[in-house]
Backbone bond lengths (Angstrom), bond angles and torsions (degrees), N, CA, C in turn:
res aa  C-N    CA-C-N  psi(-1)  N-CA   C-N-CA  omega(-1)  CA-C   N-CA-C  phi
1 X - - - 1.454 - - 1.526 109.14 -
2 X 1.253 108.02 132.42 1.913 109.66 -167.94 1.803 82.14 -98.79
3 X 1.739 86.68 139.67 2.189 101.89 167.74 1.722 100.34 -45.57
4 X 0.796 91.95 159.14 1.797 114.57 166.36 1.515 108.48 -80.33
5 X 1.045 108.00 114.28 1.466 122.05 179.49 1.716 109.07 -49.98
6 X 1.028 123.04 148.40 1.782 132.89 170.63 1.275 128.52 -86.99
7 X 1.014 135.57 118.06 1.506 125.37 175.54 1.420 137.95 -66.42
8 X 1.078 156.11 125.57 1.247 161.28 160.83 1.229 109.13 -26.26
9 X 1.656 105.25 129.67 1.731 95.14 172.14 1.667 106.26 -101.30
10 X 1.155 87.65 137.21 1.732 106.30 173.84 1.976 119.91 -81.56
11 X 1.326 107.38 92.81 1.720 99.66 165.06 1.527 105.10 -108.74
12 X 1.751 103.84 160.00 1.402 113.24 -175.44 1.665 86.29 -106.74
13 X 1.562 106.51 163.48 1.415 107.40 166.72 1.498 90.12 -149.09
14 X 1.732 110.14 169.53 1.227 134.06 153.95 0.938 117.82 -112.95
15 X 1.498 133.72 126.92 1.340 137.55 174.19 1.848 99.50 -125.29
16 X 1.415 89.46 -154.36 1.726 99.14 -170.10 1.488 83.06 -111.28
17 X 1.428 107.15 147.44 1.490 133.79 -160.14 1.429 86.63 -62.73
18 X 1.603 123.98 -71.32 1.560 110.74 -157.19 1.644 122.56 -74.18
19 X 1.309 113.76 7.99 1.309 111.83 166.07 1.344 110.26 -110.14
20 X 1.136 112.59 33.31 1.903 102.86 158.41 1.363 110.50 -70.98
21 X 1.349 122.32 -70.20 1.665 115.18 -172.51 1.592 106.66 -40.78
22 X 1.212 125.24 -30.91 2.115 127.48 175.28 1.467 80.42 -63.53
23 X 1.154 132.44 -62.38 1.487 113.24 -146.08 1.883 108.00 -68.53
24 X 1.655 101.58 -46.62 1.816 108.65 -177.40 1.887 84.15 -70.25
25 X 1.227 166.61 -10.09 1.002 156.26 149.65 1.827 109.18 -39.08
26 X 1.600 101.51 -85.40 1.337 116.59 169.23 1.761 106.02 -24.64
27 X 0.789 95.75 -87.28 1.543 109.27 -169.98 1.743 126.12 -26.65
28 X 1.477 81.43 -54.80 1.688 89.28 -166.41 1.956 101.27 -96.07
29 X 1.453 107.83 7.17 1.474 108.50 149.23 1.310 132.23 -78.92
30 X 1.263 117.41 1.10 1.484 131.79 168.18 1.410 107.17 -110.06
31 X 1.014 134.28 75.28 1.442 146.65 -140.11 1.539 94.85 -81.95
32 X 1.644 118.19 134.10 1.107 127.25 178.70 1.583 116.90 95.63
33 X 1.672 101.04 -20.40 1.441 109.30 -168.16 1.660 116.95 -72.69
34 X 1.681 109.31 -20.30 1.704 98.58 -163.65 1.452 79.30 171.14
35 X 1.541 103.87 165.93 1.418 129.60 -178.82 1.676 111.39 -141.15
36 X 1.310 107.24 100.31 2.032 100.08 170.82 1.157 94.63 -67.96
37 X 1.238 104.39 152.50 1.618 133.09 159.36 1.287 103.32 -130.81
38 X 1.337 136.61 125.82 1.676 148.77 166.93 1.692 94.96 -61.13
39 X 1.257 113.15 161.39 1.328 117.05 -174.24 1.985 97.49 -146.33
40 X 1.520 97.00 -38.11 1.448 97.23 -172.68 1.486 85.15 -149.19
41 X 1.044 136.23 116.22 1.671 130.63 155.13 1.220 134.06 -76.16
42 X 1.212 109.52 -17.70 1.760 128.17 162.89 1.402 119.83 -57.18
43 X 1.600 96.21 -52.03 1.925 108.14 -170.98 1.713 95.64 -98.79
44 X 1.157 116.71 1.63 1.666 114.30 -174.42 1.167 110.53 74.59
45 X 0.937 143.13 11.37 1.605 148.81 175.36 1.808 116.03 -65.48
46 X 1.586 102.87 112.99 1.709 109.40 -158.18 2.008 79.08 -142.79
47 X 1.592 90.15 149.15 1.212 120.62 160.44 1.703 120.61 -127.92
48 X 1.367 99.56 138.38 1.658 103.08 -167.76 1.779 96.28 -112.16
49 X 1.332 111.36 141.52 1.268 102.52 172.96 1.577 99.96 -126.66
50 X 1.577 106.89 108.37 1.372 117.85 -169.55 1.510 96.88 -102.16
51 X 1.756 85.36 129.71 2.008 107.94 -179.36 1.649 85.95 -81.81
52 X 1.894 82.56 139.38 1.427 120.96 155.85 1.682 133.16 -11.39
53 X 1.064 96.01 74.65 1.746 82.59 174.75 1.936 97.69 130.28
54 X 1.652 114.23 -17.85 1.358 120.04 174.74 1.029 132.58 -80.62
55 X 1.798 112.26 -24.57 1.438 132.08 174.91 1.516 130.04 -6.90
56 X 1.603 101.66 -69.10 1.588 107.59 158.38 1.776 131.76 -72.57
57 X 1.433 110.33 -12.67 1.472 108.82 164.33 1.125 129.51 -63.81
58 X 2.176 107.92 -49.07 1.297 98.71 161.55 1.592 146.00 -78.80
59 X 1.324 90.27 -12.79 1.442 115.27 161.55 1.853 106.36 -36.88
60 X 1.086 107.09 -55.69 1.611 120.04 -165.51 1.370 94.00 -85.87
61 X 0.910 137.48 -38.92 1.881 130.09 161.56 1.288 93.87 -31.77
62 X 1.788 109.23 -107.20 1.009 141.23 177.45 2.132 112.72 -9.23
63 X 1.326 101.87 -49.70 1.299 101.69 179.76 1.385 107.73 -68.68
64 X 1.406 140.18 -35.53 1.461 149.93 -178.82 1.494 102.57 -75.15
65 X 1.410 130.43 -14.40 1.438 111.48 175.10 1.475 105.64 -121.11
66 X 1.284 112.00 -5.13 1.480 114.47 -176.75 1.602 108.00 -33.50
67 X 1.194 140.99 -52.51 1.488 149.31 164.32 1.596 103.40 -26.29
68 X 1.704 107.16 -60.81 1.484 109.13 -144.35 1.503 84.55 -65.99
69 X 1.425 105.37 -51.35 1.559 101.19 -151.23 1.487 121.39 -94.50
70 X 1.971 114.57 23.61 1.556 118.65 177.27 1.542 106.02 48.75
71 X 1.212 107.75 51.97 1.472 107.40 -162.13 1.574 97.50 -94.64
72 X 1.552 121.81 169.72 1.488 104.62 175.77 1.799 93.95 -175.20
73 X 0.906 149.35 149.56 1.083 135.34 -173.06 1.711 107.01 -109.23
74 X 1.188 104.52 165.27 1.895 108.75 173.88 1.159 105.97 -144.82
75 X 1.136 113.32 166.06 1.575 131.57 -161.90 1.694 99.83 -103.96
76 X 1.692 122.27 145.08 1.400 128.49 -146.30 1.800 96.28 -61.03
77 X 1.730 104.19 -40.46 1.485 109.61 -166.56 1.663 111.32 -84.66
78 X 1.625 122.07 -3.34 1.447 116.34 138.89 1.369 142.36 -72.95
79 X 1.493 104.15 -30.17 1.941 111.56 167.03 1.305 93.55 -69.24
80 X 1.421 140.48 -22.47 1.529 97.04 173.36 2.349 122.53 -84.69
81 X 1.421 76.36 5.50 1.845 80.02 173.83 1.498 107.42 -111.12
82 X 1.320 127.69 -14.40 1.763 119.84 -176.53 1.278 99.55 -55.27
């Protein structure tokens, strides 16, 4: 019997429109760590779907650029009103 696979956790963020590609840069240079997905590119609106077990790695990314990238996170039932 193979383990039961884990799910990805899903956060939304807002950043500033022209540093999304810095942010899917960051990210997907730690290969395996997370996936941006754009959601709105106008309002900066990105979702990361961080694999199992990375939670606190990107956490510590994310906290070290929070400055560069006006980064800020929102909750699933606010990205649908930004």
């Amino acid at each position: 019997m193979q383990p039961q696979a884990q799910s990805c956790i899903i956060r939304n963020y807002i950043i500033a429109p022209y540093e999304i590609h810095y942010l899917r840069f960051i990210v997907e240079a730690y290969e395996g760590i997370g996936v941006v997905s754009t959601i709105d590119s106008a309002l900066g609106l990105v979702s990361i779907a961080i694999a199992p077990g990375c939670e606190s790695d990107l956490a510590a990314i994310l906290d070290a650029e929070r400055d560069n990238l006006k980064l800020r996170e929102v909750l699933p039932e606010e990205s649908a009103t930004v």
